[in-house]
N, C-alpha and C positions, 0 to 999 in steps of 0.2 A: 674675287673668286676666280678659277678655274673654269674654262670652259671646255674641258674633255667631259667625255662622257662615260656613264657607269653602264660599261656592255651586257646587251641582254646573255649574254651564255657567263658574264661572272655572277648577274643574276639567280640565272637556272641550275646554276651547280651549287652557289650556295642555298637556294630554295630547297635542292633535294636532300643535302645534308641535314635541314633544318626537317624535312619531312621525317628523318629517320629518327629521328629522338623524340624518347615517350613522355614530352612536356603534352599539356593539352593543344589540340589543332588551334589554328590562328581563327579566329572570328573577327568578322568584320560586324559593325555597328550597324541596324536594323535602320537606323533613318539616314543614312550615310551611303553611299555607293561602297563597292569594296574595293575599289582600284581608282587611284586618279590617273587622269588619262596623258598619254606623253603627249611633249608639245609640238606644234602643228610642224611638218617633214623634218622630225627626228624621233631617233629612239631611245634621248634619255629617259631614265628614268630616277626618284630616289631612292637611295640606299634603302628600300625596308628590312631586306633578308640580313641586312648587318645592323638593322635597328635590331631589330628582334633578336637575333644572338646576343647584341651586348644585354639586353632587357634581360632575356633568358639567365645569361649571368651573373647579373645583379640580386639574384635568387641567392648566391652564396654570399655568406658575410665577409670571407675573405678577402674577396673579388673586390665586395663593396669598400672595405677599408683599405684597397689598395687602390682604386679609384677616386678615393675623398683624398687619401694622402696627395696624388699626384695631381689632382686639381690644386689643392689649397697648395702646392707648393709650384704649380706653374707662374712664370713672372711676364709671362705676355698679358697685353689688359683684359680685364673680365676673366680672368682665370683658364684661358682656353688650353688645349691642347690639338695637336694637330695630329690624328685620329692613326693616321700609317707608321710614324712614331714613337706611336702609344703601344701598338699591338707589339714592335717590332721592341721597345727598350726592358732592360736586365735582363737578357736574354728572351726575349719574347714571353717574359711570363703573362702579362695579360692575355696575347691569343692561348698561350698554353691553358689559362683558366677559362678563356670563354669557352676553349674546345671542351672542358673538358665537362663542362655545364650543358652544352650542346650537342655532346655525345658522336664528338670526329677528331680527329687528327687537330692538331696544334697548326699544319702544313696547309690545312684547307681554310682554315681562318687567314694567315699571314697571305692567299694566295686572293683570297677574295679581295680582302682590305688591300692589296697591292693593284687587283683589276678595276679597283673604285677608283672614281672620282678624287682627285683629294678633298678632303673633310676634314673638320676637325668638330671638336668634343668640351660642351663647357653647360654650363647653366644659365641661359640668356636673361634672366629675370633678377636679380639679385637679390630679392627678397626669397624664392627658391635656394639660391645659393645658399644663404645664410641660416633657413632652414633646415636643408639637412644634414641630418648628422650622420651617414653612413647607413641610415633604418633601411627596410625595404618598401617603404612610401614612399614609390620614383617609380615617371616614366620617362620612357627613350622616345623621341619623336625623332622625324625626320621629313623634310618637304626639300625639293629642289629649287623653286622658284617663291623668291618676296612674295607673301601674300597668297600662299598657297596654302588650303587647311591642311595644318600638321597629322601626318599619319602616325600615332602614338603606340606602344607596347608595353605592358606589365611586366612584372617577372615570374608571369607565369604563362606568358606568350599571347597574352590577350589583346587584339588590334582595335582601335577604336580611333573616331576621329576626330581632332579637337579643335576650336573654334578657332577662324586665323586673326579674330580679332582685339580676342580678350586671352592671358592664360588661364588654366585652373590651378585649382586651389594645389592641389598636388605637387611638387615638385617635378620639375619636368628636364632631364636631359636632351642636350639635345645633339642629334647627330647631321651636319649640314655642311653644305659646298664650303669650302676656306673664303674666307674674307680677309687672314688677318696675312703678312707676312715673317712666317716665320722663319724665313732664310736671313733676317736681318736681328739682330741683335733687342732684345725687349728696352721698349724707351722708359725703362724703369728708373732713369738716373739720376731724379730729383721729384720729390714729390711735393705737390701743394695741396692745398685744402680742396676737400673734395675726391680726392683717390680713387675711390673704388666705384664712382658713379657722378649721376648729377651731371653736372655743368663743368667738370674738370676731367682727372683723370693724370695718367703720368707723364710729364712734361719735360723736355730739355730741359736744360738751364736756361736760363736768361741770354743773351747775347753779349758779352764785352765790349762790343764794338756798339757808340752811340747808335741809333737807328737811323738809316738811311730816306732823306729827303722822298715822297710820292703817296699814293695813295691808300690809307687805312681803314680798315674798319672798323669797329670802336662796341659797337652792338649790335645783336641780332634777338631777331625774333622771328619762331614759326610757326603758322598754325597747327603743324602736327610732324609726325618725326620720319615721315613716307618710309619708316621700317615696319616690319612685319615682326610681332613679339619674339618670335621664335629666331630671327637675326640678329639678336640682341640691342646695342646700341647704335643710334643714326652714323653716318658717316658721312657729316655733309661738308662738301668743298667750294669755294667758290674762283670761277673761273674768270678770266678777263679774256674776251675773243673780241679779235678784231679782223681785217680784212687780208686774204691769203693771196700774197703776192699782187698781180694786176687784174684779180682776180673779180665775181661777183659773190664770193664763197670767205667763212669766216675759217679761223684758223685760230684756235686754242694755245694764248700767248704765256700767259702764268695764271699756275693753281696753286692757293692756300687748303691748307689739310693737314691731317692728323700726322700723313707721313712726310710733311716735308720740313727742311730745316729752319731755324728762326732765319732772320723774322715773317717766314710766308706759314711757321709752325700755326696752325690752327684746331681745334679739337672741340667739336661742340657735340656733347652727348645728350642734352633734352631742348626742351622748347626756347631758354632763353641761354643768353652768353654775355660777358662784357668783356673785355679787355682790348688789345691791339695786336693786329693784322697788317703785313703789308702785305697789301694785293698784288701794287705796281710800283715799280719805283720809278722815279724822277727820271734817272738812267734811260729806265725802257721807255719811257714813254717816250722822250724827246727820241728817244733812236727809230720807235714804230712811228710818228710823225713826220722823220725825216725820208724813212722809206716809202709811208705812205701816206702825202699830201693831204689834205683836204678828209680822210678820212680818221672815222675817232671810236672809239671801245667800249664796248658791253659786259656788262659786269652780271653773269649768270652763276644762279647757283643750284649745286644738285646734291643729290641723295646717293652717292656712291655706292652699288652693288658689286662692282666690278676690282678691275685693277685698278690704284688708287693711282689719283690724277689724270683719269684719261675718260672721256667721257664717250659713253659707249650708251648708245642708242638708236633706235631706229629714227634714219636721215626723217623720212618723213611727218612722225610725230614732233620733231624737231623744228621742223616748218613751219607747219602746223600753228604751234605754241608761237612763235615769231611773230607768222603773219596777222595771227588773234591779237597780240598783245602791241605790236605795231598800229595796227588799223586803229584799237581806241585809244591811240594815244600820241595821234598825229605822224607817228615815227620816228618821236622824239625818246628815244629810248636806249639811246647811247648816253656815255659822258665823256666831259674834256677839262681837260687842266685849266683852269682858270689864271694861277700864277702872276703869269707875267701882263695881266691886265688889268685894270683898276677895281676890275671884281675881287679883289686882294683873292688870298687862295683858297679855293674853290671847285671842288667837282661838279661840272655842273651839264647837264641835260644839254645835248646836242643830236643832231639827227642819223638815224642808223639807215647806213644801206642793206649790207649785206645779210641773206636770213637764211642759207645753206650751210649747215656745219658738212666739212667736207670728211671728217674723221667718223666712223660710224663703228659699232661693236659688232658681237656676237650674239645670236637672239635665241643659243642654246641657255646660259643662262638669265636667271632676271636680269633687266636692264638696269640700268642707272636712271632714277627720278629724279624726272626734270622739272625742280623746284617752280625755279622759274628768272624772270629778265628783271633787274632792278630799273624800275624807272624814278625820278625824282618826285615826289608829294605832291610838288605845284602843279606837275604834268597831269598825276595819276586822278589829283583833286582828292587824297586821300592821307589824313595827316592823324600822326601816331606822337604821342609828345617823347621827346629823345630821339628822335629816328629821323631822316630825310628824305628814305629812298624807298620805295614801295616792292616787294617781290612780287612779281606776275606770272600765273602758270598757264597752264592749258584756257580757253577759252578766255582769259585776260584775269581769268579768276585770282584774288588775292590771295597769297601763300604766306605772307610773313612779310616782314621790314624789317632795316637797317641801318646804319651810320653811318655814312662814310664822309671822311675826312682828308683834305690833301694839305702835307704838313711840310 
């Protein structure tokens, strides 16, 4: 995601536009506050005034079958579209229609949606997706921040606010910060079992090139998906950080994920995954060994909210997590190649110094959840049959397990 912000005065000008058309006034939910508050010394807010216009327009069936169209024919995953785009392609006829349901200019639509955030526009639920048919049983939500309850709209301009835990039954649009990259080409280019959800999704090809010697994953498991419904699918990465320069600070060596190439391609979209991962290879490691002695790497995983591959969080809750999961576990909470010693090959539990990520994000929007630190079973005293490596998060609390493998 994006971390500009959506300005109070594109706010207030689409607000008054939206005041001037004789849809019903917006109402807020009677057990609900009417405004969620911006977050602590900023002045984002989310998009509602462009929630509620597309809602608004959703009132037309024209609108709506040109919105189902161009969903079901988007080729990025989950069907997204990326929301400035949308207004702006076949000649802006979507703003042309939302204006015209809204009762302004075509010019004050394409001028708000240019003053936002970028956004984009898909159905985070899939069972939503596959529901509707184009009806006018659909709301528009919008939230800024993971885990924030979604501020929802009718198309009849009715506000209400919906649960961030669970969705409803309704189908629910949703309007929110970009997640996806759509400046790169959709990794639509070979599909396997599982496509539109689950535990797959659309995957490179395979690699021609044997797989290279180092460290793999094999399986994962986690206790819950640290996304928020309305985000759609998790996006979790895992990181290998080890020590930054002569430093007492770690430094974020290689990430597996959704966006990166084989073999570090990873994609896991619910609670379990199987296949292979190379985290580290043989290559890197001996090279990080060579530059840095005596010291050995931490295999952390997170919940991407942010840019993908770059773990963006505040330094301190960072710590925090470290020093918790450090302390009950002797500080054995690295690992190291085994290889070349009669422990035949081997990732195995070694002691970690460093607990400062020196790279820190933006805390305009959500952060990236910090899954947590793998530590080894025999360490953690805590053993999962398939699995070797324990995920540790905040307070040392267990998050999920792993496999890993050095081949």
């Amino acid at each position: 995601m994006f971390a500009k912000r959506f300005t109070l005065a594109a706010l207030a000008s689409l607000g008054a536009f939206i005041a001037c058309t004789d849809r019903p006034a917006v109402t807020a939910s009677s057990a609900n506050p009417a405004t969620p508050a911006s977050p602590p010394g900023g002045t984002a807010q989310p998009p509602e005034a462009l929630a509620r216009a597309v809602a608004l327009a959703l009132g037309d069936p024209a609108f709506r079958a040109y919105v189902k169209a161009r969903l079901d024919g988007s080729p990025y995953r989950e069907h997204k579209l990326q929301f400035q785009r949308f207004l702006a392609a076949d000649g802006g006829r979507a703003a042309q229609l939302v204006a015209r349901e809204n009762g302004v200019a075509p010019a004050e639509i394409a001028r708000a949606g240019e003053q936002a955030i970028p956004l984009e526009l898909y159905f985070p639920v899939p069972a939503h997706r596959a529901a509707w048919s184009g009806d006018a049983n659909v709301l528009v939500a919008t939230a800024l921040k993971d885990h924030d309850p979604p501020v929802a709209f009718d198309s009849a301009g009715r506000r209400e606010m919906l649960r961030p835990d669970a969705p409803p039954e309704t189908p629910v649009l949703a309007l929110v910060p970009v997640e996806t990259d759509f400046s790169a080409p959709p990794a639509r280019t070979q599909c396997y079992e599982g496509c539109d959800g689950g535990g797959g999704g659309y995957q490179p090809p395979p690699p021609s090139a044997p797989p290279p010697e180092g460290l793999y994953m094999t399986q994962s498991h986690f206790t819950q998906t640290f996304e928020g419904w309305l985000k759609g699918y998790p996006e979790f990465e895992v990181h290998i950080l080890g020590q930054k320069d002569q430093t007492d600070s770690l430094k974020d060596y290689q990430c597996a994920g959704e966006k990166q190439p084989q073999p570090y391609y990873f994609d896991q979209n619910d609670l379990d995954w199987s296949g292979s991962v190379l985290l580290f290879s043989k290559t890197q490691l001996d090279d990080y060994h060579a530059a840095h002695p005596g010291q050995d790497a931490r295999v952390f995983v997170v919940e991407d909210d942010d840019t993908a591959c770059q773990i963006k969080t505040d330094k301190n809750l960072f710590k925090q997590l470290e020093e918790a999961v450090d302390a009950a576990n002797q500080a054995l909470t690295a690992g190291k190649d085994t290889t070349a010693s009669t422990a035949g090959k081997l990732w195995k539990f070694a002691k970690a110094l460093q607990k400062l990520l020196t790279a820190v994000g933006s805390l305009i929007n959500s952060n990236d959840e910090l899954v947590g630190n793998a530590v080894q079973d025999s360490i953690a005293a805590e053993y999962h049959e398939g699995f070797n490596w324990i995920v540790k998060g905040e307070n040392n609390i267990t998050n999920g397990w792993i496999k890993l493998d050095m081949r």
